[in-house]
N, C-alpha and C positions, 0 to 999 in steps of 0.2 A: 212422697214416693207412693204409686199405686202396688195396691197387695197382690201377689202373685195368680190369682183365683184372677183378678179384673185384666192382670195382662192375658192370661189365655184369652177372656174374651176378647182384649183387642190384637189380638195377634188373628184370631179368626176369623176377625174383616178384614185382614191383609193389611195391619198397620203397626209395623216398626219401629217404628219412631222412639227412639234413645234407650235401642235394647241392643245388647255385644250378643250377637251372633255365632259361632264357630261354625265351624265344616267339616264332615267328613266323609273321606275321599277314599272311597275301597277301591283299587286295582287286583282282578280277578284272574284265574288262570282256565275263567272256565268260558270265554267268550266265542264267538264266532266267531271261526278262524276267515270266512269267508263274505261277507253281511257286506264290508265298507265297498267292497269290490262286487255284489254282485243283485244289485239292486233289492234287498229284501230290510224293511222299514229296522229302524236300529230303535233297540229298546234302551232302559236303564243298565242291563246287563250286559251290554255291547259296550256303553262309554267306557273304556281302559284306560284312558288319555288322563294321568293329573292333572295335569294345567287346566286342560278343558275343562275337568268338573270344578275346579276350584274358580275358574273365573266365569262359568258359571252360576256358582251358588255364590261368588262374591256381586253377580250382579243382578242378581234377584234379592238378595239380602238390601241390600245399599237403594234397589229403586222405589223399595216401600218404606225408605227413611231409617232402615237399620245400621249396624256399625260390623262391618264383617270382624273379626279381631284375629282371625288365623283358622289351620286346619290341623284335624286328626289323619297323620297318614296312615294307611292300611295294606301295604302293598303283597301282590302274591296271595291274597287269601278267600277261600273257599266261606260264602256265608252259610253253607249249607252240609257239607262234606262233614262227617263226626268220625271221630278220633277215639281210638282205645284207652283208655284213663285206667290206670290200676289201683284202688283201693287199701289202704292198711288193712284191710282182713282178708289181702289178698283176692278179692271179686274184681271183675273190670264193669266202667260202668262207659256209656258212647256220648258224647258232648261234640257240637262244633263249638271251636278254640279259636276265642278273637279277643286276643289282650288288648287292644288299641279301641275298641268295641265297647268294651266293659270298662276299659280309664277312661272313656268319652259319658259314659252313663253317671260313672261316679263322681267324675269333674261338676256334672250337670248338676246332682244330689247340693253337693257344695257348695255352688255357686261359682268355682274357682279353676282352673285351667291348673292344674298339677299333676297332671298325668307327663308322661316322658315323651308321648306320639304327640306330643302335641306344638306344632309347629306355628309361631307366631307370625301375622301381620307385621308387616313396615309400620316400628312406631308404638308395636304395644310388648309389653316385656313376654317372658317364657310363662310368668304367671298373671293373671288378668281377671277380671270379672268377666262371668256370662252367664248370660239369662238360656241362651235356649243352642240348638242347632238345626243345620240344612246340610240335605244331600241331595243328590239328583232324583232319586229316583225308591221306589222303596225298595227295588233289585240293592240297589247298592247300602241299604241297610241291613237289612237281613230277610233271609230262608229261610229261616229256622222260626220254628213257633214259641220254643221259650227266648230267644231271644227278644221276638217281639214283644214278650208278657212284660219281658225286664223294660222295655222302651215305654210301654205304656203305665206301668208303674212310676216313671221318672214323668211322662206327662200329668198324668190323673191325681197323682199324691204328691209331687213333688213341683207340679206347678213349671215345668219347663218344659217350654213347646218344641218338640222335634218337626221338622219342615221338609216337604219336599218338593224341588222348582216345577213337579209334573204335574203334582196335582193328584198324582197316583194315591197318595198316603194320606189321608188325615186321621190325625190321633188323640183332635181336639173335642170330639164331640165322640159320647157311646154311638152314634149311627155309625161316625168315621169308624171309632173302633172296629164295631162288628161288623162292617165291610174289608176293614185291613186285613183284619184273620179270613176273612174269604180270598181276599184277593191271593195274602200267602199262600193257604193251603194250596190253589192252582196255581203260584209257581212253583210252589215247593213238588207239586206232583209230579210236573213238566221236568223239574230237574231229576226227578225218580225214572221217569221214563228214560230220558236220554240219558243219565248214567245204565239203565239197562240196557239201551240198543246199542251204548259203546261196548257193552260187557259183550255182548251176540256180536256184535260187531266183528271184537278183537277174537273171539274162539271162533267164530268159522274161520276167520286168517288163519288161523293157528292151527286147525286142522286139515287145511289143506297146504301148510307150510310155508306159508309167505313169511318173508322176515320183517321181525318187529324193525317200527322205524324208528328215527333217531341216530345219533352217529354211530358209525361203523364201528364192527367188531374186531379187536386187533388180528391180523391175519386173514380179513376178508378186505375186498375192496369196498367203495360204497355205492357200490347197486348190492351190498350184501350177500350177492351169488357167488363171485368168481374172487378167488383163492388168491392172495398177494402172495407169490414163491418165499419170498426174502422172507416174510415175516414167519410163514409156515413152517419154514426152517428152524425158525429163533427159537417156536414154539417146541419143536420136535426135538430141537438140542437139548432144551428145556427140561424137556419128559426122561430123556435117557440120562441127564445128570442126577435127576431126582430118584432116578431108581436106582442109580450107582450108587448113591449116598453122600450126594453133594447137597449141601442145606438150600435153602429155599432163598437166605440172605446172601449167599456165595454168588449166586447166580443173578441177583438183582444189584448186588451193589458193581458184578461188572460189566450188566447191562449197562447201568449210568456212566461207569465210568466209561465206555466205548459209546457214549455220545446216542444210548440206544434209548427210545421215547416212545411212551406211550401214544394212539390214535388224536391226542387235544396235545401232542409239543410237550406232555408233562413226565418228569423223572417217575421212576416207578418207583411205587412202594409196595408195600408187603400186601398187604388189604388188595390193592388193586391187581398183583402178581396171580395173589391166591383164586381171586374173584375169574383171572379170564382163565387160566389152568385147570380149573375145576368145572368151568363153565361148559352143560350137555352141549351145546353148539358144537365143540371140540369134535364132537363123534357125531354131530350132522342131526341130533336130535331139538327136535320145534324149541325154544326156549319159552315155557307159559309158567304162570303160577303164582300166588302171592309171594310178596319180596320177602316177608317174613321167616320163609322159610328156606332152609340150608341151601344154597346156590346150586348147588349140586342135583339137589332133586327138583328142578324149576323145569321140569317140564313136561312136554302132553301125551298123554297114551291115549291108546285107541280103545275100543269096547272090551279086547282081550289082553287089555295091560301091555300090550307091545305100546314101545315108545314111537311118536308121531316123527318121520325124517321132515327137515326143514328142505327150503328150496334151496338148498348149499352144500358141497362136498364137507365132507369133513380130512378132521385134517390128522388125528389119532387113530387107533384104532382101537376098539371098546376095552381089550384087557389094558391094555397101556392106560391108559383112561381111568377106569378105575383103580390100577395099582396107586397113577398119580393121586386120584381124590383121596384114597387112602391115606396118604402119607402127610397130603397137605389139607384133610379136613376128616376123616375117616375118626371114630369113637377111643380111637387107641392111641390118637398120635401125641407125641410129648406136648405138654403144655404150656405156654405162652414161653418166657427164653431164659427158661430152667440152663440150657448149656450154653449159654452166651459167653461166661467166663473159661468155657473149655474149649473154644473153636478155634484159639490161636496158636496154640501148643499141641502135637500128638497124643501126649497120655497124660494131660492133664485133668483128672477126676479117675484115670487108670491105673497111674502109679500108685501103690500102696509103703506107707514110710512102716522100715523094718523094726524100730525102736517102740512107737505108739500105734499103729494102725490106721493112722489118719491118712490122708487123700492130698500128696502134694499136687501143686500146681503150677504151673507155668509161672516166671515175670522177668522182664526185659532186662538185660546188661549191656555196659557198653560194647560199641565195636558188634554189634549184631550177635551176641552171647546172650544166653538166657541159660536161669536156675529153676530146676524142680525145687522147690520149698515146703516143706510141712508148717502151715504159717501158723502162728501163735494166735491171731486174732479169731480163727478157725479151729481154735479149741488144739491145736498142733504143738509138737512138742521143738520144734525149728531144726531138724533134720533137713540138708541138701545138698544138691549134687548138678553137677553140669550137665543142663538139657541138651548141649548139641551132642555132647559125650555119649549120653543115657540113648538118645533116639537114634544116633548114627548105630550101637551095639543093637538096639533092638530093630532097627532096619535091618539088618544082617542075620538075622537071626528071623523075623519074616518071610526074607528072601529066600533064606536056605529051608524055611520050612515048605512053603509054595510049591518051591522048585520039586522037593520028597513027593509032596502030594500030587503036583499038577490038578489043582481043584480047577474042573472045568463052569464055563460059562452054565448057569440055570436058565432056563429061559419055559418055565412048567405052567400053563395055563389054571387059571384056578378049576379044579376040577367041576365043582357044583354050579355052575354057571346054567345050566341046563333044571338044575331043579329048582331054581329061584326063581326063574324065568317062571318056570308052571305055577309056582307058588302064586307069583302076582297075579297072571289070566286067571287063576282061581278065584284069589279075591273080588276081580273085578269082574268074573261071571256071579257072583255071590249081591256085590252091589248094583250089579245092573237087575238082578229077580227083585233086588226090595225097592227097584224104581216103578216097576211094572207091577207088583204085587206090598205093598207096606206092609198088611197085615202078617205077611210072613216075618216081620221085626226080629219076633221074639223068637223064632230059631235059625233066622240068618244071622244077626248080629254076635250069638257066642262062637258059631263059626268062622266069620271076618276075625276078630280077638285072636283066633287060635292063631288062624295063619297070620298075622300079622306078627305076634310072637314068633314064629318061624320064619317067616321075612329077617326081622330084627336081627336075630340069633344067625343067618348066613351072612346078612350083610358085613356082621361083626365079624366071624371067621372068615369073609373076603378080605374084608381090611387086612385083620395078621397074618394072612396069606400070602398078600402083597408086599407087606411091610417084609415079611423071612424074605421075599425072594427078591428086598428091591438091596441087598446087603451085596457088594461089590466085588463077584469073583471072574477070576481069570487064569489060564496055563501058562502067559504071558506076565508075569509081573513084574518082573525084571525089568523090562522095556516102558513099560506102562507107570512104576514106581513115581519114577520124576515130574510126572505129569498130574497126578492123584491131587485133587485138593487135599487140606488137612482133616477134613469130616471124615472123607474116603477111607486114608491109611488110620486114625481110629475106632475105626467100623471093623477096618481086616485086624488090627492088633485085638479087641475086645471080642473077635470072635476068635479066635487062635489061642489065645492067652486066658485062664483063671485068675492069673493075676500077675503081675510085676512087682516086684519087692526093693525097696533100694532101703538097703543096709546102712547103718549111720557109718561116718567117717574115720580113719583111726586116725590119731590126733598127730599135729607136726607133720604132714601128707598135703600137699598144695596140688597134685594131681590125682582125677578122677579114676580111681580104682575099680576094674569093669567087674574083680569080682564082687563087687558090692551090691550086684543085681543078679537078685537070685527069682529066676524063672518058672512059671508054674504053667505047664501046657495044658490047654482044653482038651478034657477026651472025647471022642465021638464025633 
């Protein structure tokens, strides 16, 4: 058997001969969308096609007396695009991220095909010997300059030849080398620039309001302009339940069950509800931003911090809008589904047990019967009483209180809407002086701080501004009662009520005793 050193050299007269080859086959998402169609020369970063590059490098491998033995697939991935890594000491550091990339290197190190991407030839097992590998092109190796270090390190030290069928690449000789790092740096630049002209690209769109492409937004058609009625409705219903104080899951589980689908045919869920509810499009504002950040604030202003309008109506109008983001992404809102076990029953987590002080709870009996329970496993002393009993008395007692008051509908604009607005024009005349002038850093920058902390600080007090006034009143309740989801009527009980008290049972009593609820009214 010749030593690894003598096969490079004859691998560098183009002779294969009784060497297992692998392949690997990166499919990109960065190619030219327009090249096969519009006569402009197609590079290594254009083949997308598997099959093609693989029976390509199977027949470039096989016509110099090689053994092709299988491929590395790579599908979907960016050789060049770097990725946020976050560090145990808390630092982030940027890498482009290619696991199929790096098992093809370490396979190589080996000698042995054990990586998982690694898909075999008719004939040779999942694990196999290999001397070396081929790709089309050195596009479709890599962008990236450390990564080429790692390829040349497996050629130079490690004695296995990487191949390319163009010719582009050689890694075999220092000349090759220090031509391959020339050749990268000018793709890798090329790829710098057109990720910049797409950056310029997408914000002029964005500032003059065009809409992002891609599928349509729920409630818009798909020219993205013009308004679907039906769905605009769904959305609007939407908005007004959430500010009565109907949950967010009320509302979606009877979307589904009414056969109602998201824009792709798919059931809604929660994520997806919250994502188009919350989304500035709602109120006709450009949607721009990194994804990173809260959905809500994904979009463009102008020089004086006004928001950029899209080329599309909208379909809320801004307070509505923000009360909803409030309520469904807002700094205040309850936390992941803290009340999931209290949404089926009225005053479950409201009733207080008269015996120990614990927090009974709804749970089902037959014949459509359910008990308030003080549960033992909840730390409860097992105090309980009949929930249709307990809620039929404290409906009544609701009613008649409504009826005393006639608590009218609130419908109060948040008032400071007007100094937030100035707030932002502020900061963004503050940043637009340190674009034109840097030097001034060091007394623009403790000013941006201030008012950002006063940004912060109203945003917060809009939220619970929202949230008091999204609590469900009416002079009408009587009428409206039957209709209330269960959130609704304990939203008006917990605001009516200090608290409800259910006294333990006296003993040998098989019926629900009403005075055993003893009442405590909220002042004020």
């Amino acid at each position: 058997m010749q030593s690894q050193p003598n096969i490079i050299e004859r691998v560098h007269q183009g002779n294969l001969t009784g060497l297992n080859i692998a392949g690997l086959v990166r499919l990109s998402f960065e190619t030219h969308p327009d090249r096969e169609t519009s006569g402009i020369p197609m590079t290594g970063g254009d083949i997308n096609n598997r099959d093609e590059q693989e029976a390509l490098c199977r027949k470039y491998v096989e016509s110099r007396g090689g053994t092709y033995v299988g491929t590395y697939d790579e599908p979907d991935t960016s050789a060049w695009k770097k990725k946020r890594i976050k560090q145990e000491d808390g630092s982030y550091i940027y890498r482009v991220i290619r696991p199929v990339f790096e098992g093809m290197l370490s396979d190589l190190k080996k000698g042995s095909t054990e990586s998982e991407h690694f898909t075999p030839a008719e004939g040779f097992g999942k694990t196999t010997h290999v001397d070396g590998s081929v790709v089309y092109d050195i596009d479709r190796l890599t962008r990236d300059h450390r990564h080429l270090e790692d390829a040349i390190e497996v050629v130079q030290y490690y004695h296995r030849p990487i191949l390319d069928i163009r010719g582009s690449l050689d890694l075999l000789t220092d000349n090759g080398r220090s031509a391959a790092r020339y050749v990268l740096n000018a793709r890798a630049s090329s790829s710098t620039d057109t990720s910049r002209r797409l950056r310029d690209s997408h914000l002029s769109r964005a500032k003059r309001g065009i809409p992002v492409g891609g599928n349509r937004a729920f409630g818009w058609a798909e020219d993205k302009r013009t308004i679907v009625d039906k769905e605009a409705w769904q959305i609007k219903a939407a908005a007004r339940l959430l500010l009565a104080g109907v949950k967010a899951s009320t509302i979606i589980r009877k979307w589904n069950a009414a056969g109602r689908r998201t824009t792709k045919g798919n059931p809604w869920s929660r994520r997806t509800f919250v994502l188009m509810m919350t989304s500035p499009r709602m109120v006709g504002y450009r949607v721009y931003g990194p994804m990173d950040q809260p959905h809500h604030t994904r979009y463009l202003t102008d020089d004086e911090g006004n928001p950029v309008k899209g080329q599309y109506p909208a379909i809320l109008d801004e307070h509505t809008w923000h009360s909803v983001v409030a309520l469904l992404a807002g700094p205040d809102r309850p936390e992941g589904h803290a009340d999931i076990g209290k949404l089926k029953y009225m005053l479950s987590g409201i009733l207080r047990c008269g015996n120990c002080g614990g927090k009974p709870t709804g749970g089902a009996q037959p014949n459509n019967r359910y008990t308030y329970q003080c549960k033992y496993n909840d730390g409860g002393c097992g105090n309980c009483g009949s929930g249709n009993a307990i809620d039929g008395l404290v409906t009544k007692l609701i009613l008649a209180r409504l009826e005393a008051e006639r608590i009218e509908v609130e419908t109060q604009p948040w008032p400071k809407a007007d100094e937030l607005k100035a707030l932002n024009a502020t900061k963004a005349n503050l940043l637009a002086q340190f674009k034109e002038n840097p030097d001034m850093g060091p007394h623009i920058w403790p000013e941006v701080r201030k008012k950002e902390a006063a940004i912060a600080a109203l945003v917060k007090e809009r939220s619970t501004h929202a949230k008091k006034h999204a609590a469900p009143k009416s002079n009408n309740m009587a009428e409206m009662w039957p209709f209330l989801e269960v959130e609704q009527r304990r939203a008006i009980a917990a605001q009516l009520f200090e608290a409800i008290i259910l006294q333990p049972a006296t003993k040998g009593s098989n019926r629900f005793n009403p005075e055993r609820l003893q009442v405590v009214h909220r002042q004020g």
